[in-house]
C-alpha positions in Angstrom: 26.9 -5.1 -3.1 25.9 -2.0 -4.8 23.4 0.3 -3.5 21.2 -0.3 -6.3 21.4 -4.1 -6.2 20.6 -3.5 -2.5 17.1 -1.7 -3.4 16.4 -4.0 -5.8 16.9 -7.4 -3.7 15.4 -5.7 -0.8 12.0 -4.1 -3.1 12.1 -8.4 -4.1 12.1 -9.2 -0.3 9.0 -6.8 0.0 6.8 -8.1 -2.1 8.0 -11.6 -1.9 6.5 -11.5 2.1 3.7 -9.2 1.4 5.0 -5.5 2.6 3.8 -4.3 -0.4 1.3 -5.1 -3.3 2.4 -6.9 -6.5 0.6 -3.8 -7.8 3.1 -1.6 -6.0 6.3 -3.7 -7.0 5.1 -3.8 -10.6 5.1 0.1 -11.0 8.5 0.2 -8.8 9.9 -2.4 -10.9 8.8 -1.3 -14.0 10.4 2.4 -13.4 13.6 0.8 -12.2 14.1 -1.1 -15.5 13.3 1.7 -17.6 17.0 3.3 -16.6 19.0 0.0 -14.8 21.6 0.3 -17.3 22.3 3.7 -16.6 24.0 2.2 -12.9 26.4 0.2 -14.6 25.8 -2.5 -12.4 25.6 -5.9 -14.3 24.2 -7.8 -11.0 21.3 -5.4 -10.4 20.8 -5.8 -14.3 20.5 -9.1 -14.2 18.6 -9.4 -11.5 16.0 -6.7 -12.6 15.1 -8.5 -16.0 14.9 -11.5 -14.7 12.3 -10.0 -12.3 10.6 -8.2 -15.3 10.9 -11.8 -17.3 8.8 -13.4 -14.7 6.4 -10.5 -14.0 5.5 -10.7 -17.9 5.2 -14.8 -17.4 2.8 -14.0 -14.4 0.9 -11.4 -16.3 0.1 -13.5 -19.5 -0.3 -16.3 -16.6 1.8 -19.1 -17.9 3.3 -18.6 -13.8 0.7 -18.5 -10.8 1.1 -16.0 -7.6 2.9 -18.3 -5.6 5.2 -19.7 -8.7 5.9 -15.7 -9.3 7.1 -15.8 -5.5 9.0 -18.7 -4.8 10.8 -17.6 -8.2 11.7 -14.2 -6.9 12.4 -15.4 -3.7 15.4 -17.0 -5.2 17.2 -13.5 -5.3 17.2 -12.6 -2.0 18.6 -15.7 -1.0 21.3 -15.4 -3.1 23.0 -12.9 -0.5 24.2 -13.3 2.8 24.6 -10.2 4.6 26.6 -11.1 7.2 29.5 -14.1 7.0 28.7 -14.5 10.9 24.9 -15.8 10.2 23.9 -19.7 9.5 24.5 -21.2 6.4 20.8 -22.4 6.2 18.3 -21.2 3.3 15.8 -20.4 6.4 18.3 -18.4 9.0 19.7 -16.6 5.7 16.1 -15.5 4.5 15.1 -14.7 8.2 18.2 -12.5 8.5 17.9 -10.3 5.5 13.8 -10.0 6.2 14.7 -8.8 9.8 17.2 -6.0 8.1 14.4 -4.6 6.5 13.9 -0.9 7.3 10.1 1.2 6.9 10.6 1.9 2.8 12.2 5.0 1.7 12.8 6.3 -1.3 16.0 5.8 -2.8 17.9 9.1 -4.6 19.2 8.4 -7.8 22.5 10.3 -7.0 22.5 7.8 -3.7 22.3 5.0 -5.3 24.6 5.3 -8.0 27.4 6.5 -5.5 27.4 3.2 -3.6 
């Protein structure tokens, strides 16, 4: 996994179990998509306009809160970090919440040499 598909499943994880606001992830979001392409990473991509799709379905509320969530949700659990950990949906989101470091910024140069 790429460095920048790290930050961007991990800002996902943040939000998704309330570490920061959806105001917060918005802006970080909306700054990451504004250059994603620039990585060359077609996962992060991906996975960044799909997280800008549903923001803009939450935002002209055809999606609730906990809809917008659940959704994103879906991305973090789409990695497991370790082969050693449990199969289960539960031990794998437990596991990559429990990784979680204090947020940091990122550099760009960082990121794109991962």
């Amino acid at each position: 996994m790429s460095e920048i598909e790290k930050q961007v499943r991990e800002m996902i994880a943040r939000y998704v179990i309330g570490q920061i606001s959806i105001d917060k992830f918005w802006a970080w979001l909306s700054g990451c998509a504004w250059d994603i392409e620039d990585y060359e990473d077609k996962t992060a991509e991906a996975i960044t306009y799909d997280a800008m799709t549903l923001m803009a379905e939450f935002q002209h509320k055809h999606r609730d809160e906990a809809s917008l969530r659940a959704e994103l949700r879906k991305h973090v659990l789409t990695t497991v970090p370790d082969k050693t950990t449990s199969s289960s949906v539960a031990s794998v989101w437990d596991f990559f919440v429990s990784s979680l470091q204090p947020l940091s910024p990122v550099s760009r140069s960082a990121a794109q040499s991962g």
